[in-house]
Every structure is written in structure tokens, then in C-alpha cells.
PASEBA-1860 file (N, C-alpha, C; in nm, 3 decimals):
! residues 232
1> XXXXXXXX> -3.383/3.388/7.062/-3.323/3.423/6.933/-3.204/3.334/6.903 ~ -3.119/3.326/7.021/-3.041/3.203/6.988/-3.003/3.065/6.911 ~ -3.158/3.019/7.017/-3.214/2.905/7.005/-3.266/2.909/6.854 ~ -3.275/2.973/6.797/-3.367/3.043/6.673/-3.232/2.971/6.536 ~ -3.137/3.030/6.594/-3.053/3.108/6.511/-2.924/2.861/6.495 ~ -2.947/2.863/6.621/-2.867/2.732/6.650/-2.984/2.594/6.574 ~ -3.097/2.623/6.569/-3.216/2.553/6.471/-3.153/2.586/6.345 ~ -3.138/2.677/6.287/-3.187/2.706/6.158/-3.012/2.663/6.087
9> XXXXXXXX> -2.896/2.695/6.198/-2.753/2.600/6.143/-2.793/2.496/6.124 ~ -2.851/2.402/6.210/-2.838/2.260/6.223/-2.948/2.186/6.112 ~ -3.023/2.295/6.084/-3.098/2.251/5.951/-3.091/2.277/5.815 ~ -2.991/2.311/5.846/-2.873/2.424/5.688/-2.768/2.308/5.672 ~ -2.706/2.275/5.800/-2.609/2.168/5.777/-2.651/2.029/5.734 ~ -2.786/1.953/5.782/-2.889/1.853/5.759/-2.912/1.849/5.588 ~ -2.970/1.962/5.544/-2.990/2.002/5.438/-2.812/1.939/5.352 ~ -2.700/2.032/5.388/-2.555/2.029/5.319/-2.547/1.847/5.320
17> XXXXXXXX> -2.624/1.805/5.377/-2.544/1.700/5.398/-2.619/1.535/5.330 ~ -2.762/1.571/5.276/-2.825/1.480/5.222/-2.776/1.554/5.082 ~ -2.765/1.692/5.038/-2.732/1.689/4.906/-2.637/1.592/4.867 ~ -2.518/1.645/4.932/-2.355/1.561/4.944/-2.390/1.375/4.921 ~ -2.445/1.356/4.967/-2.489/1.197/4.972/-2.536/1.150/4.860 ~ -2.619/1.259/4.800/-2.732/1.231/4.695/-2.613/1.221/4.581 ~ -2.518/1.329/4.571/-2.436/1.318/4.432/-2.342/1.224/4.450 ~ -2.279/1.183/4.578/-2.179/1.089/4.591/-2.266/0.952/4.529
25> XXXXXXXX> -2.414/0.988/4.546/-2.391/0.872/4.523/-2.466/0.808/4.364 ~ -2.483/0.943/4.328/-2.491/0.961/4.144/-2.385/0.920/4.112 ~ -2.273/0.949/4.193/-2.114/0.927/4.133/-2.082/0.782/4.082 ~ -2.137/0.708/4.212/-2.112/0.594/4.246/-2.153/0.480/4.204 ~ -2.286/0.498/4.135/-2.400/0.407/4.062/-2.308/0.429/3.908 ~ -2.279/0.611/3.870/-2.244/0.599/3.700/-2.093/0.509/3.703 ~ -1.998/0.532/3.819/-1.867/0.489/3.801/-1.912/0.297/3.818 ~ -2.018/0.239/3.869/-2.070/0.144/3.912/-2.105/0.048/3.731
33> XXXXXXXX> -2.170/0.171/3.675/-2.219/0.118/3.543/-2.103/0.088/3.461 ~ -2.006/0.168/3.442/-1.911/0.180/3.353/-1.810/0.044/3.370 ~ -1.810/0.026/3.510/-1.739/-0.085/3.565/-1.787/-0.213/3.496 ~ -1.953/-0.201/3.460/-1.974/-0.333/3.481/-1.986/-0.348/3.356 ~ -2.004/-0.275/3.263/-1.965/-0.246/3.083/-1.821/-0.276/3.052 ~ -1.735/-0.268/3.116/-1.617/-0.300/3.102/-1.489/-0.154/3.048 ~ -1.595/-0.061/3.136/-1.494/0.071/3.060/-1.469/0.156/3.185 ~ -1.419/0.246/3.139/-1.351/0.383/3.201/-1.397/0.485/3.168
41> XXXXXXXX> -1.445/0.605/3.224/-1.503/0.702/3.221/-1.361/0.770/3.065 ~ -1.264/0.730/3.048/-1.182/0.757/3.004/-1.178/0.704/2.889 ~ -1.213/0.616/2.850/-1.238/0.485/2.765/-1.394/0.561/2.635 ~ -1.437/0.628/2.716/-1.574/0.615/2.596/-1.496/0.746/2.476 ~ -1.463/0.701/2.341/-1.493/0.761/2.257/-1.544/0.905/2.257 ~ -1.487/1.023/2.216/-1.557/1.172/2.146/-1.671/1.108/2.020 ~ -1.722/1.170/1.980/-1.839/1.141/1.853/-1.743/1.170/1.764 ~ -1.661/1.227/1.731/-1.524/1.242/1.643/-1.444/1.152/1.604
49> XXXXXXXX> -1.428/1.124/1.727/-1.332/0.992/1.728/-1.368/0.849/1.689 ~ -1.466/0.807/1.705/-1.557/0.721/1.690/-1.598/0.743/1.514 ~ -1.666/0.832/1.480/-1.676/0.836/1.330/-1.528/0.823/1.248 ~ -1.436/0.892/1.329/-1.301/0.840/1.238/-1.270/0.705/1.222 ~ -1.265/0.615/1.394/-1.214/0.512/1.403/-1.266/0.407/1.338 ~ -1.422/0.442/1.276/-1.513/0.347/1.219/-1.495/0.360/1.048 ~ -1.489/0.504/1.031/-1.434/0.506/0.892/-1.334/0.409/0.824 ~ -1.348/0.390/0.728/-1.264/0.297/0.615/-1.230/0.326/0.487
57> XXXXXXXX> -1.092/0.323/0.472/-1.053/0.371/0.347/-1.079/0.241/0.243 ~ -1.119/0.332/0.162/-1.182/0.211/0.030/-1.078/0.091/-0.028 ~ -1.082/-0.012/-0.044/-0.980/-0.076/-0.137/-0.991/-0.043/-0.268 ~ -0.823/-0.083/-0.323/-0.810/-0.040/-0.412/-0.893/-0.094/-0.551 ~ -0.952/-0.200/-0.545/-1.055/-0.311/-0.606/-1.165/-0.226/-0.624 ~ -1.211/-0.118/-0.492/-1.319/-0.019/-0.534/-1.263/0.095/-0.569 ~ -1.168/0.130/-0.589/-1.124/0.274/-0.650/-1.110/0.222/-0.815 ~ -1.110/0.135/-0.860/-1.062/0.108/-1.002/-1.096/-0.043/-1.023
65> XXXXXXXX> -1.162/-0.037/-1.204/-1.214/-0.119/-1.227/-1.125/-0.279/-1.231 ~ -1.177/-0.381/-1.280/-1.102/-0.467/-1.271/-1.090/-0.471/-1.420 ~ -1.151/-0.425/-1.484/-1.047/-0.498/-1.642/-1.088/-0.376/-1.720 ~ -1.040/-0.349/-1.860/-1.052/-0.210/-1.928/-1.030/-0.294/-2.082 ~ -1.095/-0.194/-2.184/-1.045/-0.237/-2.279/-0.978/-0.124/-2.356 ~ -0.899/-0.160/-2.410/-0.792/-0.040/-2.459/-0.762/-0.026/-2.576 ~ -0.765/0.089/-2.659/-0.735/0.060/-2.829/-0.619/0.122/-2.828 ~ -0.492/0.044/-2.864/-0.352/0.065/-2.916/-0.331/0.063/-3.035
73> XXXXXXXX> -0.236/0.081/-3.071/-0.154/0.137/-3.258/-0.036/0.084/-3.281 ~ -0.082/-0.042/-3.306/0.033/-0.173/-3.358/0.091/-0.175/-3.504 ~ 0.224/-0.114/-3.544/0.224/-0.071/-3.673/0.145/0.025/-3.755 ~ 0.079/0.074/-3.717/-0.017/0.148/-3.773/-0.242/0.074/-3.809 ~ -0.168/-0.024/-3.711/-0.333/-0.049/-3.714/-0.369/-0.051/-3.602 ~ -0.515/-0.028/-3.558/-0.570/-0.008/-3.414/-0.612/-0.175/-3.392 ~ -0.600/-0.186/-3.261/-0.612/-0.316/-3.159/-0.674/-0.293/-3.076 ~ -0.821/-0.334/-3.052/-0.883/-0.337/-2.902/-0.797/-0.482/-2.819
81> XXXXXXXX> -0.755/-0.411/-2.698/-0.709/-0.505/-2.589/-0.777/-0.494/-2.460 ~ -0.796/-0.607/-2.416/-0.866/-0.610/-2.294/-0.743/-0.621/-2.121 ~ -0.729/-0.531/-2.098/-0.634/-0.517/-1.995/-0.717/-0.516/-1.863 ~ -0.606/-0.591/-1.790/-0.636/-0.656/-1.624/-0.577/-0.528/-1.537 ~ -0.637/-0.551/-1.399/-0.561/-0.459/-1.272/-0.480/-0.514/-1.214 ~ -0.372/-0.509/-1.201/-0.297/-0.499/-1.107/-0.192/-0.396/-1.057 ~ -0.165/-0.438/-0.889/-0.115/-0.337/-0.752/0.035/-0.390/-0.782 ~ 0.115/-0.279/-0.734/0.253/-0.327/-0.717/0.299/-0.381/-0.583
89> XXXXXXXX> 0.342/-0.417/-0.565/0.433/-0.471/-0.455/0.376/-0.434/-0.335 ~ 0.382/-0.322/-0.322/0.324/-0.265/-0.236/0.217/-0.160/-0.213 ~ 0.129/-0.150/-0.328/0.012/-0.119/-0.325/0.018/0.004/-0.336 ~ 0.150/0.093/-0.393/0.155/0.190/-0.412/0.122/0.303/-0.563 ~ 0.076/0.174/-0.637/0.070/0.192/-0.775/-0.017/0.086/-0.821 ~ -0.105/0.109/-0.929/-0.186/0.025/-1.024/-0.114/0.018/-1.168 ~ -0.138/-0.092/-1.263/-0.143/-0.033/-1.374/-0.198/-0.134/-1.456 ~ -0.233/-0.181/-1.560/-0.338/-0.225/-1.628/-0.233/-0.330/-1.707
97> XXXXXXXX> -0.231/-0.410/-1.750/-0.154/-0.524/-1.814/-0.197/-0.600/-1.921 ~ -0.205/-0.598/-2.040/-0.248/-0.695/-2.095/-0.194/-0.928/-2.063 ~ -0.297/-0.929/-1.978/-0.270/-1.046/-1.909/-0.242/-1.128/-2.022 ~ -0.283/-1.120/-2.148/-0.291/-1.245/-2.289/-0.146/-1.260/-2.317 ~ -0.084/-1.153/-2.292/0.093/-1.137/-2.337/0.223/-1.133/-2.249 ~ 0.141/-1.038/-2.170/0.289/-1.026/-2.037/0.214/-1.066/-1.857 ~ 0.274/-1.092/-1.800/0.249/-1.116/-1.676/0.332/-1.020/-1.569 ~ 0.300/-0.993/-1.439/0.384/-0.905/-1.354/0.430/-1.006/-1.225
105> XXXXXXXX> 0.568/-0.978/-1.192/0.636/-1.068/-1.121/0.691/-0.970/-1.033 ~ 0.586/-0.948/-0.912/0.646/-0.864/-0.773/0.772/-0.900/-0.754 ~ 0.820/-0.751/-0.675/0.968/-0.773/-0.623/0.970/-0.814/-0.528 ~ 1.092/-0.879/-0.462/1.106/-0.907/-0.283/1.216/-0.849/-0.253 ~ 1.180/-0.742/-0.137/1.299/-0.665/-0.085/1.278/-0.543/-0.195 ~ 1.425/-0.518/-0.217/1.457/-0.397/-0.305/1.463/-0.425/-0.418 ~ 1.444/-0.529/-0.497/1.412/-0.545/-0.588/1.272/-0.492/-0.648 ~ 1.256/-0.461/-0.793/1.161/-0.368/-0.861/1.064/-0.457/-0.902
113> XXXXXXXX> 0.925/-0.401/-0.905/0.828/-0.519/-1.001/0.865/-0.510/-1.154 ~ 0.901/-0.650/-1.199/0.901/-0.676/-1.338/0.768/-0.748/-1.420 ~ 0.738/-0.662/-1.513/0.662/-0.686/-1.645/0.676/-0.777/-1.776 ~ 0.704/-0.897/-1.782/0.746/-0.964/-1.895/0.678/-1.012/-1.987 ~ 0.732/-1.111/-2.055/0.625/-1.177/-2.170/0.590/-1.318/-2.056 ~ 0.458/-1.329/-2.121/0.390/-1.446/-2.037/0.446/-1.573/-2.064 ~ 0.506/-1.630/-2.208/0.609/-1.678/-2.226/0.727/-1.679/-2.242 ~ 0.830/-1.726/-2.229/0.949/-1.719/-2.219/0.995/-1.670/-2.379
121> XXXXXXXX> 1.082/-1.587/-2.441/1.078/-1.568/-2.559/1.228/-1.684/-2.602 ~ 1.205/-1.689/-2.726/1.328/-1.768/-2.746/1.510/-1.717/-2.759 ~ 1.569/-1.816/-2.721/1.718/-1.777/-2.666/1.805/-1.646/-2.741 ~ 1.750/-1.694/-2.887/1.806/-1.570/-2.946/1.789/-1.437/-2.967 ~ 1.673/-1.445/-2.861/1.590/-1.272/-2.876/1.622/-1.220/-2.763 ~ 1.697/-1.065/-2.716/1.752/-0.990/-2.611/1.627/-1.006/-2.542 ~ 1.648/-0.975/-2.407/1.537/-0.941/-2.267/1.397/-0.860/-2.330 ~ 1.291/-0.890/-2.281/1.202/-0.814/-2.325/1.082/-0.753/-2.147
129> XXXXXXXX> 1.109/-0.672/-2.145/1.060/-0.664/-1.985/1.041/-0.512/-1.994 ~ 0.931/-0.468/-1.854/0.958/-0.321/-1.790/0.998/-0.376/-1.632 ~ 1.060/-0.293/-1.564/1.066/-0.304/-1.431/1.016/-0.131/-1.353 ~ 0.940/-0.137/-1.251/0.879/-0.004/-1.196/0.933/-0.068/-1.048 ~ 0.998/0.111/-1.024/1.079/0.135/-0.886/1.074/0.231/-0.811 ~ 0.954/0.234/-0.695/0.988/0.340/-0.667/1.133/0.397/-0.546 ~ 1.159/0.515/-0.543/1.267/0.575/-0.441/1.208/0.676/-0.389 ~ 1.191/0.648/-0.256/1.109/0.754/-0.221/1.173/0.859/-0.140
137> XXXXXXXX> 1.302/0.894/-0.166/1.311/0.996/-0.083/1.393/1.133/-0.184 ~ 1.407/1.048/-0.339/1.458/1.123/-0.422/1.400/1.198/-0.541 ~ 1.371/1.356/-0.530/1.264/1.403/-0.627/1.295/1.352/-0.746 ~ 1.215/1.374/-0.904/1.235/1.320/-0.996/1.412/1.446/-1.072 ~ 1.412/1.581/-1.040/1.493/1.665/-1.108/1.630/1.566/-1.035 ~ 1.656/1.541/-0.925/1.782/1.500/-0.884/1.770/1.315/-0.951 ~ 1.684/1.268/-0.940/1.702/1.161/-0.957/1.781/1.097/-1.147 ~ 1.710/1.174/-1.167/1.736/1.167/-1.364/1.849/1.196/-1.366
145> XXXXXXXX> 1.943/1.276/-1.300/2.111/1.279/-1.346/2.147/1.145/-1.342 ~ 2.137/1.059/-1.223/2.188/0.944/-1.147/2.118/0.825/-1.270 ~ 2.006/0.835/-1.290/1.991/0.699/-1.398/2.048/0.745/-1.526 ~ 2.055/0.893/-1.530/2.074/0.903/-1.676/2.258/0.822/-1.704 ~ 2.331/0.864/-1.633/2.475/0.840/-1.534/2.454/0.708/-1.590 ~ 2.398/0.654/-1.563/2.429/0.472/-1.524/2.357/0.396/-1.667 ~ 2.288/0.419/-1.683/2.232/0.395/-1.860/2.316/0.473/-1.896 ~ 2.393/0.561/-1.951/2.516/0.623/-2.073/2.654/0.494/-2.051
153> XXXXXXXX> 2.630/0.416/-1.898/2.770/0.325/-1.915/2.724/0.192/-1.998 ~ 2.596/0.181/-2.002/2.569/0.067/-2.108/2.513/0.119/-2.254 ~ 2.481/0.209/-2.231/2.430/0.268/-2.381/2.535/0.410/-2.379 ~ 2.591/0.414/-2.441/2.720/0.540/-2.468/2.654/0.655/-2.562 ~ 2.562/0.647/-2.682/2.481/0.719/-2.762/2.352/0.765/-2.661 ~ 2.334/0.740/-2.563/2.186/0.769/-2.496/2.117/0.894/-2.576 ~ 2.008/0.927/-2.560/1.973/1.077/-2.603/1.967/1.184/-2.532 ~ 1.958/1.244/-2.523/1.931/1.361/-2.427/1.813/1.368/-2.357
161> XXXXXXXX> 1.805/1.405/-2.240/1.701/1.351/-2.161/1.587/1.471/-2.205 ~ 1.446/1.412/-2.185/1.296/1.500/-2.261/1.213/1.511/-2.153 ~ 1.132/1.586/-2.134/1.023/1.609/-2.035/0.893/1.570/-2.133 ~ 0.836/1.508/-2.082/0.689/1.453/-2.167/0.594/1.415/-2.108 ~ 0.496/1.439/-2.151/0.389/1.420/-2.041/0.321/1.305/-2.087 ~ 0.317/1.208/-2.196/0.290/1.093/-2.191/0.432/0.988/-2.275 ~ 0.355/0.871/-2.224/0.254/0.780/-2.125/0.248/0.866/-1.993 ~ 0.341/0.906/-1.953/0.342/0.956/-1.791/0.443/1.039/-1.832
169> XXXXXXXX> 0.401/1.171/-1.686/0.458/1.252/-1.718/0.541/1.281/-1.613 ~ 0.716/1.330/-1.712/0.829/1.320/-1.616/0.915/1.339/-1.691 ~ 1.058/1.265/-1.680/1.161/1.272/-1.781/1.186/1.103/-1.847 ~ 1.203/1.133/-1.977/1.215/1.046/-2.087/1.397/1.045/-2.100 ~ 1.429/0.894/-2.124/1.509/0.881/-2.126/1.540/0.696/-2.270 ~ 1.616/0.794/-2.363/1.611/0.642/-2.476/1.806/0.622/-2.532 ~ 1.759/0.514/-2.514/1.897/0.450/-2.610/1.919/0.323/-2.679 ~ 1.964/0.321/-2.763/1.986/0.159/-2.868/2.137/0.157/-2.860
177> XXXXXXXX> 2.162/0.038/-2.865/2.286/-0.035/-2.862/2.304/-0.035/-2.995 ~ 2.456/-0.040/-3.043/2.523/-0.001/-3.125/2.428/0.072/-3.275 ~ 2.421/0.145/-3.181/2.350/0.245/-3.318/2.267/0.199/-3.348 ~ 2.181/0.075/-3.372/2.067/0.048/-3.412/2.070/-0.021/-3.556 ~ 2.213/-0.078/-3.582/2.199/-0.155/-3.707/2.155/-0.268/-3.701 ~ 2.101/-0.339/-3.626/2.066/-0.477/-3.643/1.929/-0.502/-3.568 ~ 1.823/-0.600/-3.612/1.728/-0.585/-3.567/1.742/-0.654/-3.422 ~ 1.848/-0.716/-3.374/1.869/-0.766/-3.185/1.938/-0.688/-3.122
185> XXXXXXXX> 1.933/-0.525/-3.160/2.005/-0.464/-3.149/1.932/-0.418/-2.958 ~ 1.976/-0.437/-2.822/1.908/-0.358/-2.769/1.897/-0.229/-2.767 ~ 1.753/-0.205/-2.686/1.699/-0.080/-2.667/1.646/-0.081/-2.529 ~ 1.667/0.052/-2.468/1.609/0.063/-2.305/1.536/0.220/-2.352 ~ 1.432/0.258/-2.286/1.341/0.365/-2.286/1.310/0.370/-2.142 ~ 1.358/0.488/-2.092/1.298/0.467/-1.937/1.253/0.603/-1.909 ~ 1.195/0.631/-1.798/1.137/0.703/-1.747/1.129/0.754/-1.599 ~ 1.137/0.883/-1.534/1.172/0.898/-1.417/1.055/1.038/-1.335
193> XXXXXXXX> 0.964/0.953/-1.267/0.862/1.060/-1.245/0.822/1.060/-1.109 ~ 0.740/1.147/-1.075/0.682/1.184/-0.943/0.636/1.042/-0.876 ~ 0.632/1.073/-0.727/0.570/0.934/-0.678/0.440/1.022/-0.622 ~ 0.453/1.183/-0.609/0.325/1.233/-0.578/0.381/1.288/-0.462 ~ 0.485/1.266/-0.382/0.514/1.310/-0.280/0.681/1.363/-0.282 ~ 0.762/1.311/-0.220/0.872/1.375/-0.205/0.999/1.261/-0.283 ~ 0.933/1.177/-0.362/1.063/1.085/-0.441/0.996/1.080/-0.562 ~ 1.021/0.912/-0.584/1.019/0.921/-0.759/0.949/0.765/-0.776
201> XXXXXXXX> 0.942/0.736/-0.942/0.907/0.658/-0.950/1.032/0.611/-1.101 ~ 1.105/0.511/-1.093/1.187/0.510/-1.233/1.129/0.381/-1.290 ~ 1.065/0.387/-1.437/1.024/0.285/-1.523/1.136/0.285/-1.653 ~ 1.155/0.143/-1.640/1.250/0.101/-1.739/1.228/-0.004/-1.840 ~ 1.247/0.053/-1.970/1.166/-0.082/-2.055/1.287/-0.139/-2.122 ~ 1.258/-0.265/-2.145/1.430/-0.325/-2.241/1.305/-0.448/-2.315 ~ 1.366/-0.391/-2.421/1.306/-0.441/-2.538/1.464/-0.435/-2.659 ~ 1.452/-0.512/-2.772/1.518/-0.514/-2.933/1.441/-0.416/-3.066
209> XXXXXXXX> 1.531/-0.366/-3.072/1.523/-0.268/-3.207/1.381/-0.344/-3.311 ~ 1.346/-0.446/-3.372/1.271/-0.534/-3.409/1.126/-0.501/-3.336 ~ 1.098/-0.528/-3.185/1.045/-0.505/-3.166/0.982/-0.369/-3.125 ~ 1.034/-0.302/-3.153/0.979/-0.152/-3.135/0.875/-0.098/-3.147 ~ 0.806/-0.149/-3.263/0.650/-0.147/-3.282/0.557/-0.255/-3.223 ~ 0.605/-0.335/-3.169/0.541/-0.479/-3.087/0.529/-0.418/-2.937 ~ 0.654/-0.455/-2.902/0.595/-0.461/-2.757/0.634/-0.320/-2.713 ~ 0.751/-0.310/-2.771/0.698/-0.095/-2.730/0.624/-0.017/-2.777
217> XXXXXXXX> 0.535/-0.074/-2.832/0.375/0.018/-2.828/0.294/-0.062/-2.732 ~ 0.346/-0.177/-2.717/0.252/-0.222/-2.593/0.271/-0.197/-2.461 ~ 0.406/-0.128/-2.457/0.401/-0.121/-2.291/0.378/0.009/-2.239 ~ 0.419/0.106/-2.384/0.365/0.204/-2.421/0.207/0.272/-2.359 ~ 0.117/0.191/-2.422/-0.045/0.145/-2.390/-0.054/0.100/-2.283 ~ 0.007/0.063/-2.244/0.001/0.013/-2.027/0.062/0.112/-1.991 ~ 0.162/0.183/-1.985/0.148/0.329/-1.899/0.064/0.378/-1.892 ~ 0.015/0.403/-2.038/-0.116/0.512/-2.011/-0.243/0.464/-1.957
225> XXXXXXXX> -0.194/0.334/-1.887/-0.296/0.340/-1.769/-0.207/0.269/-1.649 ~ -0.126/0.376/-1.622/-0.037/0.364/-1.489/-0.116/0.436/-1.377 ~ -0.145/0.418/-1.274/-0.199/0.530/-1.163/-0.110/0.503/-1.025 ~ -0.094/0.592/-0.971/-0.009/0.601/-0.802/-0.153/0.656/-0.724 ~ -0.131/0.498/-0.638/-0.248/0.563/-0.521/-0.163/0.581/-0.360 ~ -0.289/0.676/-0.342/-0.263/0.737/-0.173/-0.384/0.685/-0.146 ~ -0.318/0.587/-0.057/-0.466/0.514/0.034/-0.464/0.630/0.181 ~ -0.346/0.695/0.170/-0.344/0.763/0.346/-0.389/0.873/0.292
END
């Protein structure tokens, strides 16, 4: 019975001991493969992870067309215009331009993108431009005291600030230099709105009393195709 009992260990342990071999050495062939693939058991991708990491956020070229045509109200007559795309500075904003008239001249640094005439206008005619800025850490309600503040030291008549929802919607902000008797009289119209997140965006137009129906209905007509993108 012994003898019985000292067989049947030693063939229990025989048994324990080709299993043990068999998986060491499953172990050894997969850690063998991975080696020679150039990875780490640590290294391979979730199916999660992998569909994210492969994912791609669209450019902005496919989120929005490249040219539009637009009917504006020049004195009181309608104008089809054919307006271009362009990104700001930093790709945080689109907005549509009529390329035939004004051109956009990115900022560097902290400086704002400016909007001008594609030609230079002549000496005797005030600035004619928009500039778009964003601040991103200042909502639009706090921000509008501070520009309103700083436009009243060059324009003293400013108006009272408006909430409006176009071109864009936010706070409106207008003033003409000395009252508006003369047609080189300047004028600034600006604007102070959401960036979509936790600051702002301030658009500022400087244009002459004269032109008021010119190019401030034209820049007018390019807001209303302003867009703020979130590529994240």
C-alpha cells in the first residue's frame, strides 16, 4: 500500500511538472514574439486607444467652404460679393473677406489681426481697418467696462454700450469724433463677445464718417460671416 501510495506522488509530481514547463514555456515563445516585433507586452494599444490615437480632427478647409457669395446693402442697393476664407492667427476664428477690397494682415505676438483696404487709401483719408483680438481669460460682461474706459479717452461722446445680436452677438460699442460734422470725421464701432469659452473676443472697426455706408456696411457683411472654431 505504501509502495502504492509513493507511485502515485511521484506521478502527481511528474504530471506538476511537465504542466509548469509547458506554460513557462507559452510564456517564453509570446514574450519571444513581442521582442522580435519590437514591443512590450505593455506597448500594444487597448482597441480604444488605438481608434482615438488614429482619429483626426478635420481641418478647418473641411469644416468650411472656401469662398461664399454674399448679398450686402451698399447705400441702399444690393451687391452680390464673392468672399474668401480666412483663419486668424491662430486658427481660432474664420471669417470671410472680401479679397477684391481688403486684405488680412496676421498679428505677431500680441498684436491683433488687422483687416484693411487692399490698397493703401490716400493721405488725406483717416485709417480705414478692423482689428480682431482675442483675451482669453476675460468674460465678455467684465471685459466691455475696460474697452468701453479706453475708447471714451479718444472718443469723449461714445454711446452707451448695446447688446445685439448681429453681425455678432455681444456688446456694441460706437463713437464719432467731434460730433460728426465733417465727412473725415473719425468713427470706431467695436464690439466685445464670447470666445465660446471663458474670455472674449474684441472687434474694432475705424473707419470716417463719409464712409459709413462704404466700408461699414462692408465690414459689417464680413462679420456676419465671422465663426470661432474648437478644433479640441
Amino acid at each position: 500500500m505504501k509502495k502504492m501510495m509513493v507511485l502515485l506522488l511521484f506521478a502527481a509530481a511528474a504530471i506538476l511538472l511537465m504542466l509548469f514547463s509547458f506554460q513557462n514555456g507559452i510564456g517564453t515563445s509570446w514574450d519571444k514574439l513581442l521582442k522580435e516585433n519590437g514591443q512590450s507586452e505593455k506597448a500594444i494599444p487597448a482597441a480604444g486607444q488605438k481608434a482615438q490615437a488614429e482619429e483626426e480632427k478635420p481641418a478647418i478647409e473641411e469644416m468650411f467652404e472656401a469662398e461664399k457669395e454674399v448679398v450686402i446693402h451698399i447705400e441702399g442697393m444690393e451687391e452680390k460679393v464673392k468672399m474668401q476664407l480666412n483663419k486668424g492667427k491662430n486658427e481660432d476664428y474664420v471669417i470671410y473677406i472680401d479679397e477684391e477690397r481688403y486684405k488680412m494682415i496676421k498679428g505677431e505676438g500680441d498684436e491683433p489681426d488687422v483687416i484693411t483696404t487692399k490698397e493703401p487709401l490716400p493721405e488725406q483719408y483717416p485709417e480705414v481697418l478692423m482689428t480682431i483680438e482675442q483675451v482669453p481669460e476675460i468674460d465678455p460682461d467684465t471685459l466691455v467696462d475696460q474697452v468701453e474706459a479706453d475708447l471714451k479717452e479718444e472718443f469723449p461722446d461714445l454711446r452707451e454700450v448695446e447688446q445685439v445680436t448681429e453681425p455678432v452677438e455681444g456688446y456694441q460699442l460706437h463713437g464719432i469724433a467731434n460730433g460728426g460734422q465733417k465727412w473725415d470725421d473719425p468713427v470706431v464701432h467695436a464690439y466685445v463677445i464670447s470666445n465660446g469659452q471663458s474670455g472674449s473676443f474684441v472687434i474694432t472697426e475705424r473707419y470716417f464718417l463719409e464712409a459709413a455706408e462704404g466700408h461699414g456696411a462692408r465690414f459689417y457683411a464680413m462679420l456676419q460671416e465671422f465663426y470661432i472654431v474648437e478644433l479640441e
